[in-house]
C-alpha positions, 0 to 999 in steps of 0.5 A: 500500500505504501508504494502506492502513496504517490499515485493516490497524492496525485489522484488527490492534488488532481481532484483538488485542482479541478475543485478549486478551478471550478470554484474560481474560474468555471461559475457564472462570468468569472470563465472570461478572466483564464485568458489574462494578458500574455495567455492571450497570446499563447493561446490565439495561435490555437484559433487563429489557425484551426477556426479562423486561418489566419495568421496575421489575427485578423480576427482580433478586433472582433473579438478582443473589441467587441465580442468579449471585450473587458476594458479591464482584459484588453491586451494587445498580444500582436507586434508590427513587423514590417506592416505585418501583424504577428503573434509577439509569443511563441507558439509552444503552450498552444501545442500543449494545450492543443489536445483540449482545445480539439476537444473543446471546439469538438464540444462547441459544434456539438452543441450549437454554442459559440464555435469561436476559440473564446467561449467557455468550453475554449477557457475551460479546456485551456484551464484542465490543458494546465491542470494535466500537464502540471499533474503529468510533471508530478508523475514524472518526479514520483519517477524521478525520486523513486529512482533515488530510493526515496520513501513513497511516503515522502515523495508523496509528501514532496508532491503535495508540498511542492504543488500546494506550497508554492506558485505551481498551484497559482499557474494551475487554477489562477492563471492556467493560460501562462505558460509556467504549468505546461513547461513544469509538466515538459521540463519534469519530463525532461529530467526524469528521461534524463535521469534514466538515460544516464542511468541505463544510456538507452539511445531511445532516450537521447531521442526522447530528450531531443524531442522534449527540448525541441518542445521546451524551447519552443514554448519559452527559448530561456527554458533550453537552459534545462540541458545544463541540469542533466550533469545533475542527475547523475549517479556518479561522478562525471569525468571529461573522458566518461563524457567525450566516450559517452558522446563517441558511443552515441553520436548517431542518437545525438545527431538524430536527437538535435535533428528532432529539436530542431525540427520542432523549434523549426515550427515557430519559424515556419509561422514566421515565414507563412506570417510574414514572408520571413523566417527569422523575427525577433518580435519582442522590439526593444525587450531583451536581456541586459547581460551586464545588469544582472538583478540576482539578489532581486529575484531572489529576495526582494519583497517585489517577487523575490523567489525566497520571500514568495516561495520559501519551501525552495529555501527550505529544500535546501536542507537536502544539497548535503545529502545529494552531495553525499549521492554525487559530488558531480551532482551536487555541485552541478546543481549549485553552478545551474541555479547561479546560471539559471538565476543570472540568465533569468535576472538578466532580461530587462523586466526582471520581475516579468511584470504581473505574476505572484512570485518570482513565475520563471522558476516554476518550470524548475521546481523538480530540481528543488522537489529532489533535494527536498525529498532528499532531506525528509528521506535522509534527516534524523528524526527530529530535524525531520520533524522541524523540516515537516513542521515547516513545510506545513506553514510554509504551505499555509502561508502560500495558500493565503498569499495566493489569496491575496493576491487574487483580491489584490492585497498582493499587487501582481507588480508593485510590491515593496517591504512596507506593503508586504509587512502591512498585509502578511497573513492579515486574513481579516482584510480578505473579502 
């Protein structure tokens, strides 16, 4: 029965995500806010091309400025180039979610009602798209950690703690349409595939790895980032002449594994040219990175989004870094030079809070990384430090379940927050409507 305990958490956390989102988002109008801001765009390649063809988004006046249209929802997702109007998004989270939106749209003409990518059964699909992808993350770090000899009873614990304690929950019910739910799910994926490669070395693997990437990247480029983690997953240490052997032996699988990559984050480009006769668009204008003005400390620990002051179970998932060091020297040092690249990476783009969100939203697609040492540490801690780290998890999930509350009504601003503000309204339950 016990091995069974992370299959029956996640049959719980599924169940409790749907509850939860159709309290919030499925009753009378409240179905018309699961499309916010940038997952208008994610998500408009999805009509655009299945309902409307059309690239361009013709159709965006008829329905962002008349069908539906909320003075307090309007966004303009498209950019200008050269004349031509383009999606200033990638296409990767409609990929994601294309499976419910077929069955949406299936729904719609079935029924008689709006068959126009936007009615309710669109919004409603496009929020279980982030809830299955978010639950497919969990069963693969179930795998993952089982491969560590982790207790089922503390991977299940590691499940609930991460999907609960921290903004995963936030991407999954309050804003599904971002891209943060389907790149924990691909990402996850990812390392659980990379793990058993390492492991067994089976070039199906290799293969299976490009794929994912291709598909990482194409829902957020940065996000290619996650190759660097493989190091991480290691069984033991990893030396330059076990690597080059390791690339010689496989070459074929490696060359077939960059070819699918490619292949998939060749779609975007594909867009581009039918878009706008040209394959190679930066649609982001002036946007960019500003590699030699990092903000790490701020997107760790400012009280704006930092990541430890919105999120604190990944600090306390530190506690596990000893033990994954006892497991791998490799391993743990490769995961302490990934998180320093992933943070410079990650406080180096020009808008280092990435506007609206709760928390510090880049990190979400890596919390696996933080789910391993975590489990590590309820796995391997003396009893009584295990006790403390429990005790804690348990209010570190309290307190994100109400800031997550807050933020909903506001008393967390989704972008100007500062320590006086967030002093003034921490636990403060009884401001809550």
């Amino acid at each position: 029965m016990k091995a069974r305990w992370p299959g029956v958490t996640i049959l719980i956390i599924g169940v409790l995500l749907v509850v939860s989102s159709s309290n919030i988002n499925w009753g009378k109008e409240h179905w018309k806010t699961v499309l916010q801001a940038d997952a208008k765009g994610y998500y408009a390649y999805l009509p655009a091309l299945f309902i409307y063809h059309d690239p361009n988004f013709g159709f965006f006046d008829a329905i962002e400025r008349e069908n539906y249209y909320d003075l307090n929802l309007f966004y303009e997702y498209r950019a200008n180039h050269h004349g031509d109007l383009i999606n200033k998004y990638y296409l990767g989270t409609a990929l994601a979610q294309l499976p419910f939106f077929g069955v949406a749209h299936a729904y719609a003409i079935a029924t008689d009602g709006p068959a126009d990518g936007y009615s309710k059964p669109y919004t409603v699909a496009v929020n279980l798209a982030a809830i299955a992808w978010v639950l497919i993350g969990l069963l693969c770090m179930a795998s993952l950690l089982r491969t560590y000899s982790i207790a089922p009873v503390w991977i299940a614990v590691t499940l609930f703690a991460f999907t609960f304690g921290t903004n995963l929950f936030y991407y999954a019910v309050i804003a599904p349409g971002m891209s943060h739910a389907y790149s924990f799910g691909l990402c996850s994926a990812f390392l659980v595939v990379g793990r058993k490669l390492l492991q067994k070395q089976e070039q199906k693997g290799i293969l299976l790895l490009g794929l994912l990437l291709g598909i990482i990247v194409l829902i957020r480029p940065v996000n290619g980032i996650i190759l660097f983690a493989l190091p991480i997953l290691a069984d033991r240490e990893l030396h330059w002449r076990t690597l080059t052997s390791l690339v010689k032996t496989h070459l074929p699988a490696i060359v077939g594994a960059a070819v699918l990559c490619v292949s998939v984050v060749s779609l975007q480009l594909v867009y581009y040219q039918i878009a706008t006769g040209s394959p190679f668009v930066y649609s982001y204008g002036d946007e960019g990175f500003r590699w030699a003005d990092p903000h790490m400390l701020d997107i760790l620990f400012s009280y704006r989004k930092g990541l430890f002051v919105y999120t604190p179970l990944l600090l306390l998932s530190m506690a596990g870094w000893p033990f994954l060091r006892r497991f791998s020297k490799t391993a743990a040092w490769a995961w302490v030079a990934f998180f320093i690249l992933l943070t410079y990476v990650l406080s180096s783009w020009w808008n280092w809070w990435y506007g609206g969100s709760f928390g510090a939203r880049p990190y979400v697609e890596f919390l696996g990384l933080f789910m391993l040492l975590f489990a590590l540490a309820l796995d391997r801690l003396m009893k009584s430090w295990r006790s403390v780290l429990l005790i804690t998890a348990m209010l570190v999930v309290v307190l994100c379940q109400v800031q997550t509350y807050q933020m909903r009504y506001y008393q967390i601003h989704w972008e100007n927050m500062d320590k006086a503000k967030y002093w003034e309204v921490f636990l403060r339950v009884d401001k809550l409507p």
